[in-house]
TORKOL-4160 file (C-alpha; in steps of 0.2 Angstrom, whole numbers, padded with zeros to 4 digits, m for minus):
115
<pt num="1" X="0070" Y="m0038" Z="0052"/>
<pt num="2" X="0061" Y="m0025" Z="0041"/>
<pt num="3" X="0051" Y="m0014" Z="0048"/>
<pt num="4" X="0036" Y="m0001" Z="0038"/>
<pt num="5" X="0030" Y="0014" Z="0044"/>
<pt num="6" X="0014" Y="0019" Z="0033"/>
<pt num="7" X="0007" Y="0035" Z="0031"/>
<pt num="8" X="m0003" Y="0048" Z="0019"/>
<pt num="9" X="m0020" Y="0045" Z="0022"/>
<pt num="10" X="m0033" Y="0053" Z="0026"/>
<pt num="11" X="m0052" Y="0058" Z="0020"/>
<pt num="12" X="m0055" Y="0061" Z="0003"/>
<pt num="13" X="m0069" Y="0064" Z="m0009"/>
<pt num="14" X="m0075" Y="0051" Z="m0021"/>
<pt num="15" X="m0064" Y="0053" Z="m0039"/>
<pt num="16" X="m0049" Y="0061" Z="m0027"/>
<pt num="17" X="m0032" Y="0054" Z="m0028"/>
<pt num="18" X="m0021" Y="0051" Z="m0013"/>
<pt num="19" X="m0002" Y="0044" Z="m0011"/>
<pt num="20" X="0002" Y="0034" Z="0002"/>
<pt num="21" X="0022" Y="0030" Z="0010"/>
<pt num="22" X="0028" Y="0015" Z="0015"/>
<pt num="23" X="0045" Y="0021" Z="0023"/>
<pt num="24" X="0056" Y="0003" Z="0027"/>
<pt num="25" X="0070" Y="0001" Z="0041"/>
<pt num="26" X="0080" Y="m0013" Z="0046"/>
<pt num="27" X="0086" Y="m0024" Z="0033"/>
<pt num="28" X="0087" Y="m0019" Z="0016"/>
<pt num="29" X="0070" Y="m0023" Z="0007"/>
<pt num="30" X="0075" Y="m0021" Z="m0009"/>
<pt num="31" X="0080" Y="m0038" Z="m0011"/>
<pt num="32" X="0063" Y="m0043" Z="m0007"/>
<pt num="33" X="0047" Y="m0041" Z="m0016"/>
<pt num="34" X="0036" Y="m0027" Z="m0005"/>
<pt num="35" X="0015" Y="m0023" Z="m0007"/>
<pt num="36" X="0002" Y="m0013" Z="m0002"/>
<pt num="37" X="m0014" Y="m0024" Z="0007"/>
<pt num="38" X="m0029" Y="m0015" Z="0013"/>
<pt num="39" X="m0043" Y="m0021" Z="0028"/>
<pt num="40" X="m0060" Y="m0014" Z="0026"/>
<pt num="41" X="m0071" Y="m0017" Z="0040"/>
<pt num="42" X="m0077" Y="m0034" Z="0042"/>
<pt num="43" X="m0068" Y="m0040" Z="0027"/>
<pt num="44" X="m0049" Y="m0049" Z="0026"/>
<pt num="45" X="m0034" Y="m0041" Z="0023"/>
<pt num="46" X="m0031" Y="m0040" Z="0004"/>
<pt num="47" X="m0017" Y="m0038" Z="m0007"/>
<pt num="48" X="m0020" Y="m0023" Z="m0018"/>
<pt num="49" X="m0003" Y="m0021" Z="m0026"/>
<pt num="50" X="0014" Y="m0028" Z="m0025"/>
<pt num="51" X="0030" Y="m0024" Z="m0033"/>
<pt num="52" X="0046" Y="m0036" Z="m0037"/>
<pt num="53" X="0063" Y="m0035" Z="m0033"/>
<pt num="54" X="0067" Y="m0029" Z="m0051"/>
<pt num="55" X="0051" Y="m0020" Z="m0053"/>
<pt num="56" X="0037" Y="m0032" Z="m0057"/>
<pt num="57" X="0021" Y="m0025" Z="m0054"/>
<pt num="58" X="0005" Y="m0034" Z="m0049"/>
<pt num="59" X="m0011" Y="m0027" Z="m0045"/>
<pt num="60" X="m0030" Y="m0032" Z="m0039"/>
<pt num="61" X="m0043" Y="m0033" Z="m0052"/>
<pt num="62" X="m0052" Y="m0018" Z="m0044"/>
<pt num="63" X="m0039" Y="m0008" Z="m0042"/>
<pt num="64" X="m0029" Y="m0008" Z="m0060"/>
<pt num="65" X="m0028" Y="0009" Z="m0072"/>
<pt num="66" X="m0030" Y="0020" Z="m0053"/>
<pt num="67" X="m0017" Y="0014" Z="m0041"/>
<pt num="68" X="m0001" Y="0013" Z="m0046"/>
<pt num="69" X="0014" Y="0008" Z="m0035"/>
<pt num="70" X="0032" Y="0012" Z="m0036"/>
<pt num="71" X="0047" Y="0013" Z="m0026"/>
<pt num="72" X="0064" Y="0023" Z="m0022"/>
<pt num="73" X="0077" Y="0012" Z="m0015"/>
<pt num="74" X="0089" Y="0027" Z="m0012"/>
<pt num="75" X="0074" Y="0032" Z="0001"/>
<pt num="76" X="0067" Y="0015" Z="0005"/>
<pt num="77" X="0051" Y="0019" Z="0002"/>
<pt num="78" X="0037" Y="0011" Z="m0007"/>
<pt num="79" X="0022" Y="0021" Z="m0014"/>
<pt num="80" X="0003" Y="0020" Z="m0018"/>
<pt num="81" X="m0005" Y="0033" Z="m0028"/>
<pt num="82" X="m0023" Y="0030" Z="m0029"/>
<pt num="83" X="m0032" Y="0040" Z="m0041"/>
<pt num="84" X="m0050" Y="0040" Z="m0045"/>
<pt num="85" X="m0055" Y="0035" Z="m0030"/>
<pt num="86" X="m0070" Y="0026" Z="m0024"/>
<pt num="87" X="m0082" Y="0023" Z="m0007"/>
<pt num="88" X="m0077" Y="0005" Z="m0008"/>
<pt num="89" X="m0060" Y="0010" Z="m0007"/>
<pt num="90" X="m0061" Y="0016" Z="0011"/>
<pt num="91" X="m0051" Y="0004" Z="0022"/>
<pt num="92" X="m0036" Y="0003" Z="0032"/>
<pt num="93" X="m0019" Y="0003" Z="0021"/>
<pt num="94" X="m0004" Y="m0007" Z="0027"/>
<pt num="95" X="0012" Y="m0012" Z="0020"/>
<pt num="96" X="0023" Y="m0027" Z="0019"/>
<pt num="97" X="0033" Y="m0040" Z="0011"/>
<pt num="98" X="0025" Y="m0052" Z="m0003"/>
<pt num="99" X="0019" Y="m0064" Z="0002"/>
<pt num="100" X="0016" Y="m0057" Z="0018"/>
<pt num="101" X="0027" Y="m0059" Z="0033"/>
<pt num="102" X="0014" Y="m0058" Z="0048"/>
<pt num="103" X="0029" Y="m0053" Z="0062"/>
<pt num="104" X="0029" Y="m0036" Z="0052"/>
<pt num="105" X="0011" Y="m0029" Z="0050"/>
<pt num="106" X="0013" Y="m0012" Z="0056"/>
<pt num="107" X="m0001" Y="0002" Z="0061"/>
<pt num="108" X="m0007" Y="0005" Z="0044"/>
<pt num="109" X="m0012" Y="0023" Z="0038"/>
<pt num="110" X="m0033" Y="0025" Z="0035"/>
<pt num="111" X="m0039" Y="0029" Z="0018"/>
<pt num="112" X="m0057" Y="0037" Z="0021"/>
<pt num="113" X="m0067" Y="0042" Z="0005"/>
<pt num="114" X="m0086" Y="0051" Z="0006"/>
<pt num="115" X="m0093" Y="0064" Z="0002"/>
């Protein structure tokens, strides 16, 4: 079974940019269709990007021309830059399969933005 280990986060200013990682072990997710969901406090987790096994990208509405997400097989690693940032963008970052797999949420990685 595949397993993420997020990180990059941290606190940033409004109109900052930040890249999260989502390093994969276990299986091989390339063959699967990996994105980026993020829980704010007292909401649901959301998907905010997602990215096909040959490379299709989707993002949220309120996200699209600031995050962008990518990956490198060769590293296993799926990618969220966030530019522009914004307050409502605060919120825990996680990473997973798409749709969702719920045996494989892992920690997350804490995206903080104020001033």
């Amino acid at each position: 079974q595949v397993q993420f280990v997020e990180s990059g986060g941290g606190l940033v200013q409004p109109g900052g940019s930040l890249r999260l990682s989502c390093a994969a072990s276990g299986t091989d997710f390339n063959p699967s269709a990996v994105g980026w969901y993020r829980q704010a406090p007292g909401n649901q987790r959301e998907l905010v990007a997602g990215i096909g096994r040959f490379g299709s990208l989707r993002y949220a509405d309120y996200v699209k021309g600031r995050f962008t997400i990518s990956k490198d097989m060769a590293k296993k690693t799926v990618y969220l830059q966030m530019t522009s940032l914004k307050p409502e963008d605060t919120a825990v970052y996680y990473c997973n399969l798409d749709p969702p797999d719920r045996e494989v949420w892992g920690q997350g990685t804490l995206v903080t933005v104020s001033s």
